[in-house]
N, C-alpha and C positions, 0 to 999 in steps of 0.2 A: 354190827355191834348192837347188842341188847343195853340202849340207850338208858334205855332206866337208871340203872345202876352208873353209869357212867358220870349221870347226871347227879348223883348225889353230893351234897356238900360235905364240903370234903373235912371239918369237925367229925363228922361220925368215924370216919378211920381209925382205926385203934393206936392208939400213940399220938394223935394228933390233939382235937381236944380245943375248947373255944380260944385260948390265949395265941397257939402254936397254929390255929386258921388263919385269926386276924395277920398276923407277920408272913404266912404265907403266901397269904392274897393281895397284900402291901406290896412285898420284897419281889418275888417272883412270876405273878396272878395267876397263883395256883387256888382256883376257887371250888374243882370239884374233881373227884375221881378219876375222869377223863381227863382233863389239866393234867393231872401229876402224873396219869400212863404216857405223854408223852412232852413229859418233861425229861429229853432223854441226856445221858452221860456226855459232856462236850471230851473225853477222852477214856483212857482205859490203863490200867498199872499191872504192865505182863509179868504175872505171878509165875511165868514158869523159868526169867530167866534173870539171875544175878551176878551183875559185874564185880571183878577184882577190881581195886585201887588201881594195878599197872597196870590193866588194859584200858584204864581211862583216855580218851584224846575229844579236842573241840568239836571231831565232825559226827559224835553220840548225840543222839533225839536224847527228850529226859527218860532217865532211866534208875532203876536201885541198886542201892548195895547194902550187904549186909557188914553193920558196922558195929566196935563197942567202942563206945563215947570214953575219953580218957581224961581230959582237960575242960576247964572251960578260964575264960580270959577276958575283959573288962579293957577296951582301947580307944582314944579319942576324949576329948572333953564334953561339959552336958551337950556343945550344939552337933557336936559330929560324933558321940557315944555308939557303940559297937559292942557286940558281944561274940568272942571267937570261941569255936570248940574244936578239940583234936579228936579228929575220930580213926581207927586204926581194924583193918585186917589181916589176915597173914601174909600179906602181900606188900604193905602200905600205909602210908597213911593220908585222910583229908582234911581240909580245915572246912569246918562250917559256919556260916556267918549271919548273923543276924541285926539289919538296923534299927528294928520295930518291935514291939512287945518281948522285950528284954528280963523283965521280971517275969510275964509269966511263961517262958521257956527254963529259966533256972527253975521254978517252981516246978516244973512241969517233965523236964527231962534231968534221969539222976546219973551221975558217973558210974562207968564200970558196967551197964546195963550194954547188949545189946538190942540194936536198935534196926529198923527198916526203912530208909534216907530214902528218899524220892526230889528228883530235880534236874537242873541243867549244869553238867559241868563246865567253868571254867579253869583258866589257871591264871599263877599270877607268881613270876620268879621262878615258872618251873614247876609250880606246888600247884594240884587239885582243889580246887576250892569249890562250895556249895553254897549260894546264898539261898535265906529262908527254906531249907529243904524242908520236905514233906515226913513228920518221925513217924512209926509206929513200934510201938514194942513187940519186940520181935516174941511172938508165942509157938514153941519148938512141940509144942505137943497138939495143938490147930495144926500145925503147918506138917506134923506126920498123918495126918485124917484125911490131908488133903485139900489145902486152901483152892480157893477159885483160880483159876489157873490167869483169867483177865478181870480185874476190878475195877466195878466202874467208878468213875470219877464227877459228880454234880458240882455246877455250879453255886455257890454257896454268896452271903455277905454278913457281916459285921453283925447285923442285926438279928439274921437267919443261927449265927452261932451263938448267939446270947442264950441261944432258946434249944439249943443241943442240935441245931439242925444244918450241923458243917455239913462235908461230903457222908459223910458216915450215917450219920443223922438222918440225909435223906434217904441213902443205899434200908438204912431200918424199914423207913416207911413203904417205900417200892417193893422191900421184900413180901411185906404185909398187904398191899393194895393186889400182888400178883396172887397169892392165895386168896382172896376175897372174889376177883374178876377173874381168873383165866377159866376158867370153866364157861362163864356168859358171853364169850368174844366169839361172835357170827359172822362166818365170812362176807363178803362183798364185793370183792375181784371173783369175775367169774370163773369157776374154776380150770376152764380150758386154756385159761390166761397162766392161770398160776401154775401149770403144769409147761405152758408154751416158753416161760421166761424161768424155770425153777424156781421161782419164789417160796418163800416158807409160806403154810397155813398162819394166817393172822394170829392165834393166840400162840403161837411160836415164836412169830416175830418178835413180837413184844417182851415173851420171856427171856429171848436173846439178845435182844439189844439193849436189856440192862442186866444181864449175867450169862455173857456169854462162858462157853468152857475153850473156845480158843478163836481163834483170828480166820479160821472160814467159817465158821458158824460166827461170828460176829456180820461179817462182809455178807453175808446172804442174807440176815435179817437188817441190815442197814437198806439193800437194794431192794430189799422188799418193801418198808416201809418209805424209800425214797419213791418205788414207782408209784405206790398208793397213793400220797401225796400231791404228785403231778399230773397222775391216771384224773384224779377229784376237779383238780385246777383246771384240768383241759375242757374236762365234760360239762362243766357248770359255764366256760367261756363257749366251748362252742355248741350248747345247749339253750345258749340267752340267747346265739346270732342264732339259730332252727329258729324257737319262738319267735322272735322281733321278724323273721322273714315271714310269720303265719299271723302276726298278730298286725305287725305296724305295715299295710297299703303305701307305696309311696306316690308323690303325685308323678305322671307320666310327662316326661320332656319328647315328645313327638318331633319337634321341630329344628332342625338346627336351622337358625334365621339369618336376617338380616343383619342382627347388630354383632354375631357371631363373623360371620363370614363377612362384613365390610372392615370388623377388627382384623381378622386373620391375612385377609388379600392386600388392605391399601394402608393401613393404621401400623398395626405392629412392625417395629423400626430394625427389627432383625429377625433371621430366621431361627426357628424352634431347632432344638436335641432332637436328634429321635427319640431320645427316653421321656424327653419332656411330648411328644405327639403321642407315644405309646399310653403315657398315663391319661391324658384327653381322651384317647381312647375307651379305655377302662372307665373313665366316668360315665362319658358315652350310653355305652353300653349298659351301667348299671342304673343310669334316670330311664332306660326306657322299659322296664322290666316292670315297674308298676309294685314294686318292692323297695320299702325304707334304704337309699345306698348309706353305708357308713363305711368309709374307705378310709384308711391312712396313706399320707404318702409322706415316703422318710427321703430325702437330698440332705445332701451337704451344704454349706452353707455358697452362697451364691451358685447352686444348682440352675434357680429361675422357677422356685414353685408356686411364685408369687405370681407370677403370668398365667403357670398353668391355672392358678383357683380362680383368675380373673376370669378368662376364656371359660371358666367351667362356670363363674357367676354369669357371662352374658349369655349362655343359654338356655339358665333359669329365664334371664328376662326373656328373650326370643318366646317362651313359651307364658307369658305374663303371668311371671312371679320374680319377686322380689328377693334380694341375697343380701347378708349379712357375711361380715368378718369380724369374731373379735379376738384381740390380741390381749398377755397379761398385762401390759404395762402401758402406761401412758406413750410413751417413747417411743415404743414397737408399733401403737396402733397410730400412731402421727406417722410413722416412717411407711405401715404400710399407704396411707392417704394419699400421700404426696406422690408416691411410688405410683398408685392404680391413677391418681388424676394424671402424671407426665405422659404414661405408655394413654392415655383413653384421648388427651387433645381436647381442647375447649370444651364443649357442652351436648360430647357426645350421648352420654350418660348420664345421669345426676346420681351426683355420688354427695356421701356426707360423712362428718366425723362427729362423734358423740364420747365423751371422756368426762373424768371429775372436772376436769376443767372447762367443759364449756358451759357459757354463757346461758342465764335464764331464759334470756328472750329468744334468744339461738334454740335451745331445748325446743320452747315452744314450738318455733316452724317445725323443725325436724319433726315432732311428733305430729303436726297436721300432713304434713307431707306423708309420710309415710301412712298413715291411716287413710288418706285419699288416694294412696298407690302413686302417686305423682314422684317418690322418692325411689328408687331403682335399687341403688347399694348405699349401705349402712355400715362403717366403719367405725368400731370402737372397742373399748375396753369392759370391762365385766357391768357399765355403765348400761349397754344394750340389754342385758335381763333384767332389769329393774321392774317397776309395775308400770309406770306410766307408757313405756316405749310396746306399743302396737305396732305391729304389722297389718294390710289390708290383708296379703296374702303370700306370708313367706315361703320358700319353695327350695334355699337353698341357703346354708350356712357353713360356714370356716371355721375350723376353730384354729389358732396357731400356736404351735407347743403348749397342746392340749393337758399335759402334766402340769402345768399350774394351776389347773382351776381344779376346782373341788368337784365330785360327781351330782352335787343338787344345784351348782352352777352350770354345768352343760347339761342337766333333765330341764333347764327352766328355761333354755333355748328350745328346745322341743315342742314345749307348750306352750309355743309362739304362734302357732301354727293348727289349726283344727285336725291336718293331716302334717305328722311328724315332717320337716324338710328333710331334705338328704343331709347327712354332714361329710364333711370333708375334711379329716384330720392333718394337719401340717406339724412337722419333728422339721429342724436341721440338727437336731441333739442326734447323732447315729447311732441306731439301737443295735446292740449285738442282735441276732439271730432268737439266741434261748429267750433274752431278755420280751425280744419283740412277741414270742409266741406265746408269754406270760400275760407280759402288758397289756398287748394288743390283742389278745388270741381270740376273742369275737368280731375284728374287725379285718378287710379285707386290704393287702396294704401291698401300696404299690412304691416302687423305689427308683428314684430320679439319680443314676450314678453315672454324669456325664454332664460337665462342664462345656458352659456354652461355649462356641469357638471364639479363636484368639486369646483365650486366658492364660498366661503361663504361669506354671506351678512358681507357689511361694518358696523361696530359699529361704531355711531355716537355720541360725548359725545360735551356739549356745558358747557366750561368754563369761568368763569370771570375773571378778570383782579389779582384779587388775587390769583386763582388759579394757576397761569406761572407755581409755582415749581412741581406741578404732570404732567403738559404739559412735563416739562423739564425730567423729570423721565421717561413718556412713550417712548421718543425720544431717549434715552442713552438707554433703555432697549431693544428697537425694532433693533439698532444700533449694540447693542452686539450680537445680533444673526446673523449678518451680513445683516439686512435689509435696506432700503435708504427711506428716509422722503423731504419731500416737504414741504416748506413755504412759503404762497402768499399772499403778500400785494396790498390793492388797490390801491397806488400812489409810484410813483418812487421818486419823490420832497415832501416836507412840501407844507402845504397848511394852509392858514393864515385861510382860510376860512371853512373847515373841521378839525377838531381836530381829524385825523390819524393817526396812526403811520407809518409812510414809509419808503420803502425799505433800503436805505442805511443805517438808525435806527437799523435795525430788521438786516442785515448784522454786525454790530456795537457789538449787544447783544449776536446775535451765536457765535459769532466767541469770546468771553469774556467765552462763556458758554461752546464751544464747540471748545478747542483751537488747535493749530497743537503740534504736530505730529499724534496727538490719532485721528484728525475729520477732515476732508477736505470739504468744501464748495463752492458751483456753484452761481454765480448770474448770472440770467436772468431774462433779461426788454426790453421793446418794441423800449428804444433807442439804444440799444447794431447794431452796423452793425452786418448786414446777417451772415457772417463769424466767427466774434467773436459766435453772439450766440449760431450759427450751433457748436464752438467748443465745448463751457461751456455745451450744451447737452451731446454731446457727452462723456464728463467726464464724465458725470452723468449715463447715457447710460451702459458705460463700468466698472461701479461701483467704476472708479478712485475718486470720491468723494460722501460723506454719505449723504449732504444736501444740496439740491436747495433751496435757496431762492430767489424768481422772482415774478413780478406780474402776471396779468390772462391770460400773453399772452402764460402759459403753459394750457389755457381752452382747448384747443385740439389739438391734434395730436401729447403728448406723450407717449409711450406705455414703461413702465419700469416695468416689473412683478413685480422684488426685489421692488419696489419701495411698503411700507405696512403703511406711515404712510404722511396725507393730513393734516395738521396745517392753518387754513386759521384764520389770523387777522384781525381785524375788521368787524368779521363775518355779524354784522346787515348791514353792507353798502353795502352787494349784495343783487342782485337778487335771487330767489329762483331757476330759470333756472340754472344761472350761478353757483349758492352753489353744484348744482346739479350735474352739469358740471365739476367742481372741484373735486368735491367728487368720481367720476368717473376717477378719474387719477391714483386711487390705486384699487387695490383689482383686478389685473388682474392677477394675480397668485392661488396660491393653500393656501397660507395663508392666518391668518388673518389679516382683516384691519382693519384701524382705518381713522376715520374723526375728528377732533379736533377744535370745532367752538368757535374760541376767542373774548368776545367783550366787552364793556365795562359795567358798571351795570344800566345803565340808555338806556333803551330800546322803541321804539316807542309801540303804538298796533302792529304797520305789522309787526316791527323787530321780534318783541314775536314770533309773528306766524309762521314768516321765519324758526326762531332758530328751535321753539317748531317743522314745521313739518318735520322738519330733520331729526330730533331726533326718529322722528316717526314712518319713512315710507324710504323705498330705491326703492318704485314703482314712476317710474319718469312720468307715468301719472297720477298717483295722485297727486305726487307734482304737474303736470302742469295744472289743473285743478282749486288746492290752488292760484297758480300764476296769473291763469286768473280773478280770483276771485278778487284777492289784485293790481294787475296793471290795470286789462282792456284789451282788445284788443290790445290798439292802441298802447302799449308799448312792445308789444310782437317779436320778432325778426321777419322779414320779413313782416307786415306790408307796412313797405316804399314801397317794389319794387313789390307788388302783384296789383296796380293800381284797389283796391275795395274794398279797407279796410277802406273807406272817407265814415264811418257811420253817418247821420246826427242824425239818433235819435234811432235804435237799438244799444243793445247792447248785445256781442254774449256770456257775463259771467252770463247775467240776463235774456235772451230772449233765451235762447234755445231749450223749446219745440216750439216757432214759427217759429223758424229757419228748426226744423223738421219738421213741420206741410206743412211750403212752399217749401219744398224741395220736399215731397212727393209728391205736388202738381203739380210740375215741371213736375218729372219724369212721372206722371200722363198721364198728358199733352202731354209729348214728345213720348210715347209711342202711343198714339192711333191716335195724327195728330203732326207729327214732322214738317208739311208745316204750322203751323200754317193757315190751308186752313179751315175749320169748321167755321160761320159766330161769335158762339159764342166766337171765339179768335179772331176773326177782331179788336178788339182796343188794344188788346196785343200784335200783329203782326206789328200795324204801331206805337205804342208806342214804342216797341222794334227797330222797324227799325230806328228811328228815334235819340234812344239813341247815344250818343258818342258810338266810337269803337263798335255799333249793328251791326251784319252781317246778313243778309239774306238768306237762302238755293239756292233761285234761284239767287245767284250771280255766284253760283258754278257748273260751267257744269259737 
């Protein structure tokens, strides 16, 4: 693409103009040329085909009809006001309805006129109805010339119409930006590509996917523009891991030692997975290579990856260097502590914890310690990047559900170090496939899917609101064997606006249900100070009490074996991630568990499915597969802070054999001219270089 032009602010446009920039760079951040080329149509209004009245039924997508407005009708009083219209063709007739901008529709549409309705039919009595449909006047002497057979449809808002820039409004400007640009649009997919996959020529694409002339010419400039897209996404992720392999030296772990091998033979209190020795393996393998390792490894939740990162930190130390873990949460980085001190045994190690919370004088040691090397592992929360916390000589770092920190939080891990440490990324979040190739797609990722032995799968049972009293039965019964249960609600306060039941409620009912001396109970919520909640765990913890009830900020980092019984209310208001995540806070023992999914009887489509794949399945990349499916990408944890996840028109739940297809391509590519030096990569080489954050190989001596 001949940038230039691309680049230009997007005031100069003809029709646009300094008032009609400002609001477009507020409402949509359409700041320049290239902005508004692919700002593309979220649908399309098929001009070639118009429904009759009686062929109407529920299982029609939205669709038109050619109508003449005959009535209009005033129903409801000021708080429930309504405005009906009979609309009629030779077939029928429909009601159209409007609850919102009531005057200026009578103002705006006149009786007797035909008209071009655009919408989703419902009925109601039998009768056709259209609320807020889409009008145009229907123009019979345009539409003998030959209207656009597919019309695109832009995203528009309240404030973008103030300013004439509805859908219509934009469709003007697009028409006028493609006669300005399409002549300067330079290809960049190579062309042996775009012949291998039929793809359009890029200024075609473009032209097509905001006017197309029918439904395969629309679908081929979508996949073209979807694989370009992805083709950018891959080559910039696996074009940073080339560099970082040329650039960043890693230190050499030669040795597997002492403190390795007397953990592995006499210490560790049960035997590893094979998944779990395969991924040791892989680390292995990549400290000794003399190459930065950055590995991801995605388990489930109580996988055991927390052993694998330990055994991968003591052979940093074996080779005298020093390991780090930090976690995002307070919570998480104390549960790992306690977790690496049980399996390590008195003072094999010297391990330590570093959080908001610790102590001044405490800080101080920890930071002599570890600047004289005398401190081994260092566990903590985003507390460890700070300035004062030195390392002699770090060699090796953890990050744990690496999606919460920010990317100049884990570069300042990095430069902890004179020579970058290895990192070792830890998920129990399950990434779909597409999703991980996006996220993760510079980094090397290994996958723990195998359950240490003796775990039996959690049974998961989904109740309704009438059912409480067999909830209340498995609770008393699980109780009397001496087990401990968990209750999580999704609001701490009432909420006028969701009809939940919240915590203090559901503390309210336990404790009615489950009274003292016979039953003790923990509350824990996100506004409890540090301390307090650190205690109420700990009761829980030491089995001083049978029942937590807390919201989800028990999602991770409790590990309670006794704990066999997970009660989550208002089951359809989470996530499937997070149901997932919850459900995973029991069955860490040798018994059996139970998930107990409470909701009410009136269920969305996605709650259904939520429940139903619960119910289903305890494989958490199946669930996250489900979950990409019913959110999307863009709602998936980490998103935010991956800075490439700003999809304009892919998308990685419905696109991803393109996702594969351009991936393969990449690697293709990168293998046989990593200089992008070959003339047939010339417009991919200065496309790329030219992209935001593009790096170049010869930047790096």
């Amino acid at each position: 693409m001949n940038d230039q032009i691309f680049k230009t602010p997007i005031e100069y446009l003809k029709g646009v103009g300094p008032q009609r920039a400002e609001i477009l760079k507020k409402e949509i951040a359409v700041f320049t040329y290239g902005d508004l080329l692919s700002y593309y149509p979220f649908r399309y209004i098929d001009r070639t085909q118009f429904y009759k009245i009686r062929d109407l039924n529920l299982d029609l997508p939205y669709i038109q009809i050619l109508v003449r407005l005959k009535s209009f009708e005033h129903l409801g009083d000021k708080r429930t006001k309504r405005l009906i219209a009979q609309a009629v063709d030779d077939t029928g007739e429909i009601e159209l309805i409007w609850f919102q901008s009531i005057s200026w529709v009578q103002k705006n549409l006149h009786l007797n006129q035909v008209y071009i309705i655009f919408g989703k039919v419902t009925f109601y009595n039998g009768k056709a109805q259209m609320a807020h449909p889409e009008m145009e006047l229907f123009n019979k002497e345009q539409s003998n010339r030959g209207n656009l057979s597919l019309q695109p449809v832009y995203s528009s808002t309240e404030k973008l119409k103030q300013y004439s820039l509805d859908s219509k409004g934009i469709q003007r400007l697009m028409a006028s930006l493609l006669d300005v640009c399409l002549s300067q649009i330079d290809e960049v997919i190579p062309t042996y590509l775009i012949h291998q996959y039929k793809l359009n020529k890029r200024a075609e694409a473009f032209q097509n996917i905001h006017f197309p002339a029918d439904a395969n010419t629309l679908k081929r400039a979508q996949n073209t523009l979807k694989f370009e897209e992805l083709f950018f996404i891959q080559l910039k992720l696996l074009r940073s891991k080339l560099l970082r392999t040329k650039k960043f030296k890693g230190n050499v772990f030669e040795n597997v030692g002492e403190k390795f091998t007397e953990f592995y033979e006499n210490i560790l209190p049960f035997q590893l997975t094979n998944a779990q020795k395969k991924v040791i393996k892989e680390i292995r393998a990549d400290t000794y290579k003399g190459i930065q390792m950055n590995r991801l490894v995605q388990g489930d939740v109580g996988s055991g990856k927390t052993v694998v990162a330990l055994m991968a930190m003591l052979l940093a130390i074996d080779n005298k260097f020093q390991a780090c873990l930090m976690a995002p949460t307070e919570i998480l980085a104390t549960q790992h502590y306690h977790s690496i001190k049980s399996l390590l045994k008195d003072e094999f190690v010297s391990v330590e914890l570093l959080t908001g919370s610790t102590k001044k004088k405490s800080r101080r040691i920890i930071a002599e310690q570890l600047e004289l090397g005398t401190l081994s592992i260092l566990i903590g929360t985003h507390a460890l990047i700070e300035e004062p916390v030195k390392f002699k000589n770090l060699g090796f770092a953890v990050i744990d559900e690496q999606h919460r920190f920010g990317v100049e939080q884990r570069a300042a891990l990095w430069r902890k170090n004179i020579i970058p440490p290895h990192v070792l990324v830890m998920t129990a979040t399950p990434i779909p496939r597409t999703l991980a190739m996006t996220l993760y797609g510079d980094l090397d990722v290994s996958v723990i899917d195998e359950l240490p032995a003796g775990r039996k799968p959690i049974e998961t049972l989904h109740l309704f609101e009438n059912q409480r009293l067999r909830m209340f039965g498995l609770m008393k019964q699980e109780i009397a064997k001496g087990r401990q249960v968990y209750v999580v609600y999704p609001l701490i306060q009432e909420s006028a606006k969701l009809d939940l039941k919240n915590l203090m409620d559901g503390v309210d009912v336990m404790s009615r249900e489950f009274p003292l001396p016979d039953y003790r109970i923990s509350i824990v919520h996100g506004q409890l100070k540090a301390a307090d909640k650190a205690f109420e765990m700990q009761r829980f913890v030491k089995g001083e009490t049978q029942i937590m009830v807390a919201t989800t900020v028990i999602e991770v980092g409790v590990n309670v074996p006794n704990a066999t019984v997970m009660i989550i209310e208002n089951a359809e208001r989470f996530g499937l991630s997070q149901l997932h995540q919850l459900r995973g806070r029991v069955g860490r023992g040798a018994d059996q568990s139970y998930c107990i999914l409470m909701s009410g009887t009136k269920l969305s489509r996605e709650g259904k499915i939520r429940l139903e794949t619960m119910v289903k399945t305890n494989d958490g990349f199946e669930i996250s597969e489900i979950d990409l499916q019913l959110r999307g990408p863009g709602n998936i944890e980490g998103k935010q802070q991956s800075g490439i996840m700003d999809l304009k028109i892919a998308d990685l739940a419905l696109d991803q054999k393109i996702l594969q297809e351009a991936r393969k391509c990449v690697i293709k590519i990168l293998d046989e001219d990593p200089e992008l030096l070959k003339s047939e990569h010339e417009g991919l080489k200065s496309f790329f270089a030219k992209t935001e954050n593009g790096i170049t190989l010869d930047k790096i001596s």
